[in-house]
VMD Tcl script that draws the C-alpha trace (Angstrom):
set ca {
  {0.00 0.00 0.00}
  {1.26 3.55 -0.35}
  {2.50 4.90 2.65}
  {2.96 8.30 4.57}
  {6.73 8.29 2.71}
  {5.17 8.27 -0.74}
  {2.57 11.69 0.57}
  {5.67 13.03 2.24}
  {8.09 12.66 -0.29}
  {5.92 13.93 -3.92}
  {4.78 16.97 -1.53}
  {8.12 17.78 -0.98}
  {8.99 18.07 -4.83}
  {5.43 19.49 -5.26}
  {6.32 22.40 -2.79}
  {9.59 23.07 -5.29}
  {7.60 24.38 -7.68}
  {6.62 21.18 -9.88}
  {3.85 21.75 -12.48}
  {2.90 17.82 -12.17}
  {3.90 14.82 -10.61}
  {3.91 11.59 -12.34}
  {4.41 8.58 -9.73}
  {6.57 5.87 -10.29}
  {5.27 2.44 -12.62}
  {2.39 1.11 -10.87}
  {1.55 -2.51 -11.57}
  {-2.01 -2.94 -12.76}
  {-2.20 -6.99 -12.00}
  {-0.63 -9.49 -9.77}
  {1.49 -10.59 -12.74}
  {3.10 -7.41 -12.61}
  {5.00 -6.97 -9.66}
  {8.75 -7.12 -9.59}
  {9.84 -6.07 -6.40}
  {8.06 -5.62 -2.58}
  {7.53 -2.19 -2.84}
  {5.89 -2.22 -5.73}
  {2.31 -0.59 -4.80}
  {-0.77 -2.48 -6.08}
  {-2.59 0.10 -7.83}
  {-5.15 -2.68 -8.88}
  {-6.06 -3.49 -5.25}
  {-9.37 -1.12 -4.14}
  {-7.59 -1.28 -0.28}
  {-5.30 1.92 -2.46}
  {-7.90 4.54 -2.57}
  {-7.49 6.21 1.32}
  {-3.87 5.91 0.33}
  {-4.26 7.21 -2.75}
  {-6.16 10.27 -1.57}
  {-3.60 10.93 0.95}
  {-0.88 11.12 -1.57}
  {-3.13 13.45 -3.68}
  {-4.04 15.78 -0.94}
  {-0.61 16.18 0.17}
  {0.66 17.38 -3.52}
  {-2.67 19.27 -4.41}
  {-1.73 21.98 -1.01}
  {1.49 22.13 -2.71}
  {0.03 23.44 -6.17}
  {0.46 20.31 -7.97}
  {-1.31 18.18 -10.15}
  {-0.77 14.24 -9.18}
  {-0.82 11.45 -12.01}
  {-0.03 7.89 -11.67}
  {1.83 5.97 -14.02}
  {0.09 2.64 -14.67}
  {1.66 -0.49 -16.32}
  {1.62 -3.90 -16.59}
  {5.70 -4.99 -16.46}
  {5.64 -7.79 -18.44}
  {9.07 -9.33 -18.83}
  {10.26 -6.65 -16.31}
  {8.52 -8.71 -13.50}
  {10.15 -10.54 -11.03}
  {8.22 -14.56 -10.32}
  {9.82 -14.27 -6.63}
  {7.50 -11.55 -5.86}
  {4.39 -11.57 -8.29}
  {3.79 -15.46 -7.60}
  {3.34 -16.01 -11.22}
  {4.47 -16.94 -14.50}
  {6.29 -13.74 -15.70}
  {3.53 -12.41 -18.90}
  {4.36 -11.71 -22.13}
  {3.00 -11.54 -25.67}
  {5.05 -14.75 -26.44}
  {7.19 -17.55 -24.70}
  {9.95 -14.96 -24.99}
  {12.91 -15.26 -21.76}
  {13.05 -12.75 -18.80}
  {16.29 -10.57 -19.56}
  {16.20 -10.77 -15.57}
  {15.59 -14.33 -14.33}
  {16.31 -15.95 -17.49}
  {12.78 -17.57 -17.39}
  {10.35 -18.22 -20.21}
  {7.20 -16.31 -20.12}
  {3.96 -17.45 -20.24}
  {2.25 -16.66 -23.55}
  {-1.04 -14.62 -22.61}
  {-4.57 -16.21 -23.74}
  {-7.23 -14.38 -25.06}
  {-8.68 -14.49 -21.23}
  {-5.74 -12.88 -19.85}
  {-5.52 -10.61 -21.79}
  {-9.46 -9.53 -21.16}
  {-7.81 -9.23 -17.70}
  {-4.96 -6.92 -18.37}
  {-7.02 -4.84 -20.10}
  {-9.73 -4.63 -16.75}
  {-6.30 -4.44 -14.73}
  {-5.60 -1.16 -16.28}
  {-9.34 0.14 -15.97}
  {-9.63 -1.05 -12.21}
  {-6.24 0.81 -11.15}
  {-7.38 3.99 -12.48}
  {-10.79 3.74 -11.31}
  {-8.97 3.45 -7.93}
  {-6.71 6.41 -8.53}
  {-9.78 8.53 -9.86}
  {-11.44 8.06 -6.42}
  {-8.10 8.82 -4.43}
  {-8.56 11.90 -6.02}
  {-5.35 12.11 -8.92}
  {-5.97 14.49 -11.74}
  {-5.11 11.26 -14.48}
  {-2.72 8.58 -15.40}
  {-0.02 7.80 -17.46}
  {-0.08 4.62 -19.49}
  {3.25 2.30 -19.36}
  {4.23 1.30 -23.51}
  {7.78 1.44 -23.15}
  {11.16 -0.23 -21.60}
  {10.13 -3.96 -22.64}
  {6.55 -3.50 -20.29}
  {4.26 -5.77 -21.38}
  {2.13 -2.96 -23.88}
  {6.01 -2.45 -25.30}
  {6.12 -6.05 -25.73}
  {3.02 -6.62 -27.94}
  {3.92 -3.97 -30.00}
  {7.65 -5.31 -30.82}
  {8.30 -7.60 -33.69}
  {11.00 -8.84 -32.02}
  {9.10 -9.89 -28.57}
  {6.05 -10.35 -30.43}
  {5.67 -13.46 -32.57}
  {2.09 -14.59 -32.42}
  {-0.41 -16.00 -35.34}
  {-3.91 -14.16 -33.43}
  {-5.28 -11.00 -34.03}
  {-2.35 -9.60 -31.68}
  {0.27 -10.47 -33.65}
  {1.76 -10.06 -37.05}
  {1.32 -6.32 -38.59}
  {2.07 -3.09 -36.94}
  {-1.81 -3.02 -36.68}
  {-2.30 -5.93 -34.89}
  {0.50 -5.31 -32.52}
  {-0.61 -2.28 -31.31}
  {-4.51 -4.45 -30.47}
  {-3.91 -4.61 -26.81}
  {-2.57 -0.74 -26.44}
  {-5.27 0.44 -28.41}
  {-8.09 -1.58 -26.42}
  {-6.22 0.03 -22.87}
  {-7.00 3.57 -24.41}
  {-10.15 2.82 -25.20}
  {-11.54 1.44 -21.93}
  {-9.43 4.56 -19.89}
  {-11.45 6.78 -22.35}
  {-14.79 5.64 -21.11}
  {-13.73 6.71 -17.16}
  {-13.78 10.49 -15.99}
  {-10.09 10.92 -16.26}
  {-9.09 14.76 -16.42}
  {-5.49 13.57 -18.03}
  {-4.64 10.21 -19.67}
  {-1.15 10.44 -20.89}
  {1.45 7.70 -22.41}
  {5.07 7.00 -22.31}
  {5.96 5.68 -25.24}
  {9.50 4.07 -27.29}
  {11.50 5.12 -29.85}
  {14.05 3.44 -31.60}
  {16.97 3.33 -28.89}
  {20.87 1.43 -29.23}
  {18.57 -1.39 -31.34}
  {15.46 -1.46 -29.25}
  {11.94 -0.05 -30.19}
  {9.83 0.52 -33.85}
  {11.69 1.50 -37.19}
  {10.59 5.41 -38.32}
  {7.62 4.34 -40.29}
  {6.10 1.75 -37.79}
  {6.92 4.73 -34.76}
  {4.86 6.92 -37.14}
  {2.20 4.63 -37.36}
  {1.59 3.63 -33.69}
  {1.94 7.48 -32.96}
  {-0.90 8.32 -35.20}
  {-2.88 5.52 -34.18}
  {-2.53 6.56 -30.64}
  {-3.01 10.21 -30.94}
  {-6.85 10.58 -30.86}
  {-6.95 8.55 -27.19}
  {-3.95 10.57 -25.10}
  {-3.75 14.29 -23.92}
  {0.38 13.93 -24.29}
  {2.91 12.00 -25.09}
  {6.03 11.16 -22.67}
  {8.85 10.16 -24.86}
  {11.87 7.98 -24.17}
  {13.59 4.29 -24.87}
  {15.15 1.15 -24.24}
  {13.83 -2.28 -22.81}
  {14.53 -4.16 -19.52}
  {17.53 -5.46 -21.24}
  {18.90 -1.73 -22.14}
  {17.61 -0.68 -18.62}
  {21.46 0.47 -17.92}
  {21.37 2.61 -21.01}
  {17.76 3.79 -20.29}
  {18.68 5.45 -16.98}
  {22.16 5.94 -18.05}
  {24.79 7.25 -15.63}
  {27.28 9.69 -16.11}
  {28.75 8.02 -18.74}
  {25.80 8.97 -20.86}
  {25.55 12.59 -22.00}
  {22.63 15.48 -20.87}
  {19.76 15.20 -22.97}
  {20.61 11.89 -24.47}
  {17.20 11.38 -25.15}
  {15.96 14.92 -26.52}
  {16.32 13.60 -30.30}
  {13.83 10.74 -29.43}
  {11.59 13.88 -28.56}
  {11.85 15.80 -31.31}
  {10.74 13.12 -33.61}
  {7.66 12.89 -32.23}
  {7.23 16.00 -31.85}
  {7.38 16.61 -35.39}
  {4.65 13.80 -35.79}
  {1.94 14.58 -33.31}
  {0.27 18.55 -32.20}
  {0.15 16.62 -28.65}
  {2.05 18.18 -26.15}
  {5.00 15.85 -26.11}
  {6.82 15.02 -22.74}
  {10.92 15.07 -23.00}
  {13.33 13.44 -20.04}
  {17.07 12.26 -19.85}
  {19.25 14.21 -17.48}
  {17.87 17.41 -18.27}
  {19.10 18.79 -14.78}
  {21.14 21.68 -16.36}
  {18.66 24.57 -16.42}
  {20.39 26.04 -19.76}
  {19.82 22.26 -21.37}
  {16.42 22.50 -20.39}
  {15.48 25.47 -21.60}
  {17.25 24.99 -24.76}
  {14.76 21.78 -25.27}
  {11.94 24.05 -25.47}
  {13.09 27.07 -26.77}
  {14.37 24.49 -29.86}
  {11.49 22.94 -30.10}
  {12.36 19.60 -29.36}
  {9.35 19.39 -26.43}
  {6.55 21.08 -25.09}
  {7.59 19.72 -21.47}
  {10.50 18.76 -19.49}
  {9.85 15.38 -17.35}
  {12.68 15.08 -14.32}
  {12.82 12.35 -11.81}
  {16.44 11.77 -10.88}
  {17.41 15.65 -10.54}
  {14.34 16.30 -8.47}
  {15.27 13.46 -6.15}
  {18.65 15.34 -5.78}
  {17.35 18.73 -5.25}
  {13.49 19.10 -4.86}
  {13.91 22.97 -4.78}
  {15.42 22.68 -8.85}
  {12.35 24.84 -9.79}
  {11.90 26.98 -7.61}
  {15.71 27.81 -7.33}
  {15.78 28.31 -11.09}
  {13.04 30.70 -10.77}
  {14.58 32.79 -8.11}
  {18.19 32.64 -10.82}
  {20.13 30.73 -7.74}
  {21.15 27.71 -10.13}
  {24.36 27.67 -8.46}
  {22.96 26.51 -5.44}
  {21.09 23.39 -6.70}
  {22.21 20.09 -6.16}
  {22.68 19.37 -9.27}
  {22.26 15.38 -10.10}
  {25.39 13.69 -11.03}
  {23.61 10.50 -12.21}
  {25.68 8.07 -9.92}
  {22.10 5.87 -10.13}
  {22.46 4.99 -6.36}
  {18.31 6.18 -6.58}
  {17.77 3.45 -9.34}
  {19.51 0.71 -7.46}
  {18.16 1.17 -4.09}
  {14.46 1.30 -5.23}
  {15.60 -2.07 -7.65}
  {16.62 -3.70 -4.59}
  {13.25 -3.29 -2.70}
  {14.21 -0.06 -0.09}
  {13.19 2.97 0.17}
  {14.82 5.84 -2.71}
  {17.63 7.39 -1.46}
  {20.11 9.47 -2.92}
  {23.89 10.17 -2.96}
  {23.68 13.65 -2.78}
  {20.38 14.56 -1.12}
  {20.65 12.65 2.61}
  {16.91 13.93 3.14}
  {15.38 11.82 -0.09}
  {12.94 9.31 0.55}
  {13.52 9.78 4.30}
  {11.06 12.85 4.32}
  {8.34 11.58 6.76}
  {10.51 10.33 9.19}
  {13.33 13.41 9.07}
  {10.02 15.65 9.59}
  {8.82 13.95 11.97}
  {12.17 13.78 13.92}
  {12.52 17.22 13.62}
  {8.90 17.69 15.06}
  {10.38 16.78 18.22}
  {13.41 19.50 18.14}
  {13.58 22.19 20.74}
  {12.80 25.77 18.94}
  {14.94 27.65 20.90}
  {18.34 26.38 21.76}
  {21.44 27.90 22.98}
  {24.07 27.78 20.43}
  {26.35 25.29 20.68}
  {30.21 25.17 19.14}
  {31.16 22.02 17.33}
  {34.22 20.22 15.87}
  {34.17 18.40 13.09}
  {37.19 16.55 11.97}
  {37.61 15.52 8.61}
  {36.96 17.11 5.64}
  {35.34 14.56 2.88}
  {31.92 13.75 2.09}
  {30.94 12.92 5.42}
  {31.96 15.91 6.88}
  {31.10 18.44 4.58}
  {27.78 17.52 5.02}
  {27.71 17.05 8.93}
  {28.75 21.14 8.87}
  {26.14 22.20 6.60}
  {23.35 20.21 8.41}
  {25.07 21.11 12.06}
  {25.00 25.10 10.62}
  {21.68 25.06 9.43}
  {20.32 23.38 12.99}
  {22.04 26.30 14.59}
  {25.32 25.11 15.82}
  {28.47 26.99 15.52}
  {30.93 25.27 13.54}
  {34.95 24.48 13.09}
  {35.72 22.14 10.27}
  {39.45 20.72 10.25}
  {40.60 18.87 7.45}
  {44.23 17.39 7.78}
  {44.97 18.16 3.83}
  {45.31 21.23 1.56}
  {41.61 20.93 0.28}
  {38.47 19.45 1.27}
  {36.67 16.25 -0.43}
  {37.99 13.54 0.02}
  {37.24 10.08 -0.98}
  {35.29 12.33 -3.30}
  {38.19 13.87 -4.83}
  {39.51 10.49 -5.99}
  {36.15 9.40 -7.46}
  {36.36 12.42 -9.77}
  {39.95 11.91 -10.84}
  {38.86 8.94 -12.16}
  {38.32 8.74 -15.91}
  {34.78 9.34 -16.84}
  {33.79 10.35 -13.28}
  {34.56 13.94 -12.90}
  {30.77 14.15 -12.68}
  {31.84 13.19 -8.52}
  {33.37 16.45 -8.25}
  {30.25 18.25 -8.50}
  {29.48 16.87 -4.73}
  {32.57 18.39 -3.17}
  {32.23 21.97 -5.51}
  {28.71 22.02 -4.11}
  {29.32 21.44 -0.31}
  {32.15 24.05 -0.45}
  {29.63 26.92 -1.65}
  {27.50 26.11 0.68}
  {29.75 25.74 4.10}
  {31.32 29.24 2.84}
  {27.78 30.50 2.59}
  {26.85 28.77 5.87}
  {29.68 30.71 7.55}
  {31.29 27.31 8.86}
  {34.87 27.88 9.87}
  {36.94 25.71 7.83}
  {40.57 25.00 8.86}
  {43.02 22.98 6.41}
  {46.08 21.38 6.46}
  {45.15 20.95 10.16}
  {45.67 17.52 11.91}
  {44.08 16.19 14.66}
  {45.44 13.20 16.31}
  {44.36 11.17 18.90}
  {47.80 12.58 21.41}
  {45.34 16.01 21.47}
  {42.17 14.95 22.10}
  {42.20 16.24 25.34}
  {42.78 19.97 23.77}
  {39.39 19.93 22.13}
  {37.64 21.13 25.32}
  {36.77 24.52 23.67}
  {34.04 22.60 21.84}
  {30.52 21.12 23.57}
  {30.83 18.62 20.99}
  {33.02 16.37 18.09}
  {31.86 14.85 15.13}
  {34.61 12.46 13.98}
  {34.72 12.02 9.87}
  {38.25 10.90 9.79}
  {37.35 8.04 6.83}
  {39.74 6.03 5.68}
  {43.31 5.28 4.63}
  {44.63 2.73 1.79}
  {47.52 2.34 4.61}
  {51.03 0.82 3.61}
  {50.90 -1.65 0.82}
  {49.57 -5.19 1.47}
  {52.79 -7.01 3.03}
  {53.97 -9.85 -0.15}
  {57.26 -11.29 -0.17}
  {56.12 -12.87 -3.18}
  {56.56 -9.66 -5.56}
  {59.79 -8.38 -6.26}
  {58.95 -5.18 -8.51}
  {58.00 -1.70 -7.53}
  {54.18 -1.62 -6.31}
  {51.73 1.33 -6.36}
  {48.35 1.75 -4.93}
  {45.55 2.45 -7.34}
  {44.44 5.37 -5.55}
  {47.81 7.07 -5.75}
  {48.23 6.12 -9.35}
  {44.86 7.51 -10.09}
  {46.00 11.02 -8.45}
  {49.22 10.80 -10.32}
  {49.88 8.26 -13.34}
  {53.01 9.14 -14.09}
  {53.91 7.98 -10.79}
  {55.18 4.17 -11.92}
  {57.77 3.62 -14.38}
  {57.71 0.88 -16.91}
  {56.24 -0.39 -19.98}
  {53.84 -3.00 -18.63}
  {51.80 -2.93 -15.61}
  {49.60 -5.56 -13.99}
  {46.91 -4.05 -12.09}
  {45.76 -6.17 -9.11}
  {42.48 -5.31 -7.78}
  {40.64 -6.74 -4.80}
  {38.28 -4.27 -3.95}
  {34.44 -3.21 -5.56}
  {35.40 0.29 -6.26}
  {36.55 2.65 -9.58}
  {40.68 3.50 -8.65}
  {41.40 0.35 -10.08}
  {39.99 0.61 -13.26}
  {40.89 3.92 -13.11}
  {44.29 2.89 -12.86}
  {44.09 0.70 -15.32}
  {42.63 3.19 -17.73}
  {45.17 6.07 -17.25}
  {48.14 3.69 -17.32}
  {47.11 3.44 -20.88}
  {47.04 6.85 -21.75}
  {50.78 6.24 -20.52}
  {51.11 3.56 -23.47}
  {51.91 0.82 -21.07}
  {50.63 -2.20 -21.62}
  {48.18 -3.25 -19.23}
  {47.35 -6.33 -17.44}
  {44.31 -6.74 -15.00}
  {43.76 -9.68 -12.75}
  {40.46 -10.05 -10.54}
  {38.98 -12.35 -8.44}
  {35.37 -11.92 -10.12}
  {33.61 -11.66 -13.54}
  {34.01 -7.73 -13.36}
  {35.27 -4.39 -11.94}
  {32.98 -1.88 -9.37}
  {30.95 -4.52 -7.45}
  {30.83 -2.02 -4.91}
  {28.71 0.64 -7.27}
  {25.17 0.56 -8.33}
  {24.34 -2.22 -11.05}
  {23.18 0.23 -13.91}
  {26.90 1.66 -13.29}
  {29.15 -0.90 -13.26}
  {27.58 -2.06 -16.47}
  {28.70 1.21 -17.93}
  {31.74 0.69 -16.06}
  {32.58 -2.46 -17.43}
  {31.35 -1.94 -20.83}
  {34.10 0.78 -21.00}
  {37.12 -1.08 -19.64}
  {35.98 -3.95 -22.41}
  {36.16 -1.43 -25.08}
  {40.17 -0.84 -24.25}
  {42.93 -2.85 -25.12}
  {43.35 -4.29 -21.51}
  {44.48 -8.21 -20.88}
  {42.14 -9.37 -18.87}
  {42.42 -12.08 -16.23}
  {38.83 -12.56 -14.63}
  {37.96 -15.29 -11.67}
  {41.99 -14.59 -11.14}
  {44.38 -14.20 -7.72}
  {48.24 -12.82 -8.44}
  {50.34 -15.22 -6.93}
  {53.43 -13.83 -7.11}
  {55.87 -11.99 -9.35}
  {59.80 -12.12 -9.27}
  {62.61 -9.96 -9.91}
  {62.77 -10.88 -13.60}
  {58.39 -9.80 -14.28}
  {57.11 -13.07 -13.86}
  {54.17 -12.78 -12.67}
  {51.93 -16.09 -11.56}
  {48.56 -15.91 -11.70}
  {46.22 -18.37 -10.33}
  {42.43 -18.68 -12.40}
  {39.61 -20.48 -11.18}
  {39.19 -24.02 -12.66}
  {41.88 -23.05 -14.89}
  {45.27 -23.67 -13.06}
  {48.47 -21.60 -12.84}
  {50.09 -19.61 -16.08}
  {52.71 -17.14 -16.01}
  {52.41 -13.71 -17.77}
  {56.22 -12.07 -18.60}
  {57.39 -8.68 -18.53}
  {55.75 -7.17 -15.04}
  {57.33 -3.81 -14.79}
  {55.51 -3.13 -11.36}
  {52.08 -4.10 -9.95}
  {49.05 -2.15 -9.07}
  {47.08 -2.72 -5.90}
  {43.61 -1.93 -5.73}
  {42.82 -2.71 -1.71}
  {39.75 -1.75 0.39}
  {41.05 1.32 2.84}
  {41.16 0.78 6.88}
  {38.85 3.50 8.78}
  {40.76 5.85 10.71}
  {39.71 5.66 14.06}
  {42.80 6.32 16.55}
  {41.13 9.86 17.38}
  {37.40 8.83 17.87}
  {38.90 6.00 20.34}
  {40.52 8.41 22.09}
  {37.90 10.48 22.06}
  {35.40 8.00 23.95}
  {38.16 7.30 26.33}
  {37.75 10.40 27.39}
  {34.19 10.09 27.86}
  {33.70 12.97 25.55}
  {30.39 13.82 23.18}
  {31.51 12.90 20.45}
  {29.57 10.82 16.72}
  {31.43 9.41 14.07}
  {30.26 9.16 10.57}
  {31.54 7.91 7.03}
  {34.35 5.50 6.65}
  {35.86 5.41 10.00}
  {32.78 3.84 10.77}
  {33.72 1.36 8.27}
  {35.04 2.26 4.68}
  {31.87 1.99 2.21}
  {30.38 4.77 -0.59}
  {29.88 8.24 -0.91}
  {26.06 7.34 -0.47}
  {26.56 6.07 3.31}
  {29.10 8.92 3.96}
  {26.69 11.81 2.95}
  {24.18 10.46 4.92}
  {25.28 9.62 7.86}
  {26.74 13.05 8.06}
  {23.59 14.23 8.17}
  {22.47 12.23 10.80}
  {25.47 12.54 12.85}
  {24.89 16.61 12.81}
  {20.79 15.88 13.74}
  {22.26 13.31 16.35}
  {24.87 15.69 17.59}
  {22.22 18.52 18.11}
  {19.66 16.33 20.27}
  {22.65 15.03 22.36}
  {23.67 18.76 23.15}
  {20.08 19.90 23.85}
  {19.53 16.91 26.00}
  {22.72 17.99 27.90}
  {21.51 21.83 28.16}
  {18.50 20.86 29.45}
  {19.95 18.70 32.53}
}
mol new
graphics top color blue
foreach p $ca { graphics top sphere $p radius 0.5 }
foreach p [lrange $ca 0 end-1] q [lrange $ca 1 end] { graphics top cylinder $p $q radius 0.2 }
display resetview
């Protein structure tokens, strides 16, 4: 069922200044769900929820559609029950399962699915709904040749393809819906209709929907449909424009569009009537309203990481890497319900100067605190720093750039190249309070007597390639994150020849799914020897080096000029021991907790500085 998160969270974008709000895929028939939060639109027990969600956006200004879908061969059999559905015995690009072929009865039933789930939203009081034909969804499906392979009236032409879609329309058309939109495909890296049969489903279409929201891809592309960073703004604006120059509808245009310029430009040009957003406003729910006011500078501006993506894919509540509130809004608000409103001000410490601590100073400032940040280096960041120097990730440095405008605005006092150690702990009693973001160190290299070259750690050769000397390098990485393929990459640019050994089937299984499958489809495209399922075993004085593959044996790979370590880093903790040694207040957040992502360091910032402030009250009050 929806829940006071969903109302809480789409009234917080609706109170940025969103025109409408389109809510995420909901599945119109037990057949369709694919993970546990999946709401069940098609279930009458939705309408109070429903309403809820609708009232909450409508006081915001609002309008509040669903979008409705069956997901076909996006649905998971773990958590629907059933047979995954699809126009033929076609296999789940997921599971690997063979779909069950819909009858003629079924599909009666999809088609009342889709009429029963608005009917419900119409009573919980949403201005329309959006209809689901795209990204392999089972409406997609029917309407592919290449998914679509039956000998009924469903199958064959362009015509009959497009049956089932057309019946949908034409039973939502019959109910009082204010708004009946459609997301629709276009031809995208090999997926969706040719120009002529795109034309023709279009046209067919047109008299039913009030707009058309335009974008690509199937369940098998899904990595290229929400692409990442490695993707460019607006990679989808040319799907857009053609059908905008088919149909007078007002046509719908999305794909990291969180530049306000880019936007603009998409409208100005032509290429849309609208601009459709869901990752930047889960970064910054203010984008609108902040673009209104001209204070672009101070958005936080989406860097398409897709940590939103693979939370929700993994059945938890969104979150986001760079917005610690996001899908946490009902329970932040109600914590801060409880908040004194007048405090006395308190002075802080907060040591450590990555992501983890840039955000425990903005969040500590803006609960009232006075605040010191020390950071033991020339510049703040962090882990964050080496993210960005990472080829194709300079999007990461956007995080740090941000949280430095902001302390400066916040008027947080920010001290570098200063140290703190654990031997002066005891000096810190000038503070009510320490937040410890110390993070984490790659430490000395891991002890082997069994390599006899020069060694490097990734990180370091990330921040400085030119570091190792040689001709050919073999890159060693045991971790889940980017510095060794990083490494690997800029080592290239060096025109060394590069060797990568892993103990897995790829690189990054540390970073969201949709990412790593960028990720890895780059460091394919290079001229890289790869040794997957792999452990180095050792490598002597002459460049031997033995490595050891799974179910393959030993070989030996000649010329090693040095080796590359890519290691998981130690948290730095030495100062928050002492620290609670001395019985002092004191939180920790980020990796000296334990070294993870960006994603857990940002937020637990956050909640360290909202932890940190009830701890002091609690003290001023006794």
């Amino acid at each position: 069922m929806p829940s006071e998160g969903h109302a809480a969270y789409y009234a917080q974008r609706a109170s940025g200044g969103v025109a409408m709000i389109v809510s995420e895929a909901t599945p119109v028939h037990v057949s369709s769900l694919g993970r546990p939060t999946h709401v069940k639109g098609y279930d009458p027990r939705t309408v109070p929820h429903f309403k809820r969600i609708s009232d909450a956006v409508h006081e915001k200004g609002a309008l509040m559609l669903a979008q409705i879908s069956h997901r076909g061969l996006g649905a998971i059999p773990l958590f629907s029950g059933t047979a995954i559905w699809a126009p033929s015995p076609s296999r789940s690009p997921h599971t690997g399962e063979i779909a069950h072929a819909l009858t003629l009865s079924d599909i009666k039933e999809v088609v009342g699915g889709f009429v029963q789930t608005a009917r419900n939203l119409i009573e919980g009081g949403y201005d329309g709904v959006e209809v689901h034909a795209t990204h392999g969804h089972l409406l997609n499906s029917f309407v592919s040749s290449k998914l679509n392979w039956r000998k009924d009236d469903y199958g064959g032409s362009i015509e009959n393809r497009i049956r089932l879609l057309i019946e949908v329309l034409e039973a939502l058309r019959k109910l009082p819906l204010p708004i009946l939109g459609i997301r629709i495909a276009q031809s995208f890296h090999g997926t969706g209709p040719d120009a002529e049969e795109a034309s023709t489903v279009i046209r067919a279409i047109e008299p039913y929907v009030d707009y058309f929201s335009v974008t690509g891809g199937t369940q098998a592309t899904k990595h290229l449909n929400m692409g990442d960073f490695y993707s460019p703004p607006g990679y989808m604006l040319e799907l857009a424009r053609q059908v905008k120059s088919i149909t007078k509808k007002p046509v719908i245009t999305a794909g990291q569009l969180q530049d306000p310029e880019l936007a603009a430009r998409a409208l100005k040009e032509g290429m849309a009537d609208l601009v459709g957003m869901a990752r930047g406003l889960i970064c910054d729910p203010e984008w609108v309203r902040k673009v209104e006011q001209h204070q672009a500078d101070s958005i936080r501006s989406c860097i398409a990481c897709n940590n939103c993506v693979e939370r929700v894919d993994s059945g938890v509540a969104i979150g986001c890497l760079f917005n610690p509130r996001a899908g946490r809004e009902a329970n932040l608000n109600l914590q801060a319900s409880y908040f004194p409103k007048v405090t006395p001000v308190q002075k802080i410490l907060i040591v450590g100067g990555g992501p983890a601590g840039m955000q425990a100073a903005l969040r500590a400032s803006e609960l009232g605190m006075k605040v010191v940040l020390a950071e033991a280096s020339n510049e703040l960041g962090g882990q964050v720093l080496l993210a960005a120097a990472v080829p194709g990730r300079n999007a990461f440095g956007k995080v740090a750039d941000f949280l430095q405008r902001e302390l400066i605005k916040a008027d947080v006092e920010i001290l570098t190249n200063r140290r703190i150690v654990s031997t002066t702990a005891s000096d810190l009693t000038a503070y009510d309070g320490v937040i410890v973001a110390t993070g984490s160190n790659f430490g000395a290299l891991p002890s082997s007597a069994s390599i006899s070259v020069p060694r490097h750690l990734a990180g370091d050769v990330v921040r400085n390639p030119e570091l190792p000397k040689g001709k050919r390098a073999l890159v060693f990485i045991e971790d889940g994150m980017s510095a060794g393929p990083g490494a690997a990459e800029l080592l290239l640019r060096q025109e060394m020849e590069v060797e990568v050994v892993i103990n897995a089937a790829e690189v990054g299984l540390a970073l969201p799914l949709s990412n790593r499958q960028m990720l890895m489809a780059r460091m394919l495209a290079l001229p890289i020897n790869w040794h997957f399922h792999s452990v180095l075993m050792a490598v002597n004085a002459a460049g031997e080096a033995v490595i050891q593959t799974r179910g393959g044996g030993q070989k030996t790979v000649a010329g090693i000029d040095f080796v590359v370590h890519a290691v998981p880093g130690n948290a730095e903790t030495a100062l928050l021991d002492a620290l609670i040694k001395q019985d002092r207040l004191v939180v920790a957040a980020g990796d000296c907790v334990a070294p993870r992502s960006i994603f857990s360091a940002m937020r637990e910032g956050y909640d360290a500085a909202e932890l940190m402030f009830r701890k002091l009250t609690v003290s001023a009050a006794n």
